[in-house]
C-alpha positions in Angstrom: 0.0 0.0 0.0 2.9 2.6 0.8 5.1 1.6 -1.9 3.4 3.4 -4.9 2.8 7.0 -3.0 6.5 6.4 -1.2 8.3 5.7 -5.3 6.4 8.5 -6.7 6.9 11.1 -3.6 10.8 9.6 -4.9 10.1 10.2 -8.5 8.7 14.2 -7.7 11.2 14.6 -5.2 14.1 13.9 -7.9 12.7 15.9 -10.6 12.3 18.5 -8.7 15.5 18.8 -6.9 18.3 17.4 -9.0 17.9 19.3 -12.6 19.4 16.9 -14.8 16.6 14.9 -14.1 13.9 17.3 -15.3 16.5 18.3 -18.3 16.7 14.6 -19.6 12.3 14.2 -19.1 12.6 17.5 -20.7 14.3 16.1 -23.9 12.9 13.0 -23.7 9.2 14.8 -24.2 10.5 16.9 -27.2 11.6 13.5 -28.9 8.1 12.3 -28.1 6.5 15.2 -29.4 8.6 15.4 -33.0 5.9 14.9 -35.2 8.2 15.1 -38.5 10.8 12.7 -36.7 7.5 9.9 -36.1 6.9 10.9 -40.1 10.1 10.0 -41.4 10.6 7.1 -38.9 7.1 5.6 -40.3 8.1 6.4 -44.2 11.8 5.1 -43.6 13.4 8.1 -44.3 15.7 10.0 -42.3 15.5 13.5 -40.6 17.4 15.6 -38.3 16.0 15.9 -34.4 14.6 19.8 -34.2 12.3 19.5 -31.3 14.0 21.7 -28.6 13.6 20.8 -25.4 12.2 23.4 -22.8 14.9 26.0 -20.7 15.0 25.0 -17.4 15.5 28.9 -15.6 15.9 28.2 -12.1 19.0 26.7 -10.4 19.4 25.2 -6.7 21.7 28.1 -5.4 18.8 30.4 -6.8 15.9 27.9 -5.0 18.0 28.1 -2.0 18.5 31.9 -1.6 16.8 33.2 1.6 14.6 35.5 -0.4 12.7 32.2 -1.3 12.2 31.2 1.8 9.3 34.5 2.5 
């Protein structure tokens, strides 16, 4: 019964506070999303990856700061 809540609690926890986590999902989702890239994989053709992945803009020394904490 714990085990679920206690590995996705895990899951949110290391997305959240260790950013090459949420950059690699980040990535990972643009692949997923590359409608031309599904296109030429499905026609075999070839095509360059141009998804871009989303900017992560905050870093842990700025989550940190004490004007975060109120």
């Amino acid at each position: 019964m714990i085990a679920v809540p206690a590995a996705l609690l895990a899951a949110c926890l290391a997305v959240g506070t260790v950013p090459a986590v949420g950059r690699a999902l980040s990535t990972a989702a643009a692949a997923f999303t590359d409608r031309s890239g599904y296109l030429a994989d499905t026609l075999g053709r070839t095509a360059p990856f141009t998804a871009t992945a989303a900017a992560s803009t905050w870093t842990a020394a700025g989550h940190a700061s004490p004007k975060m904490r109120g």
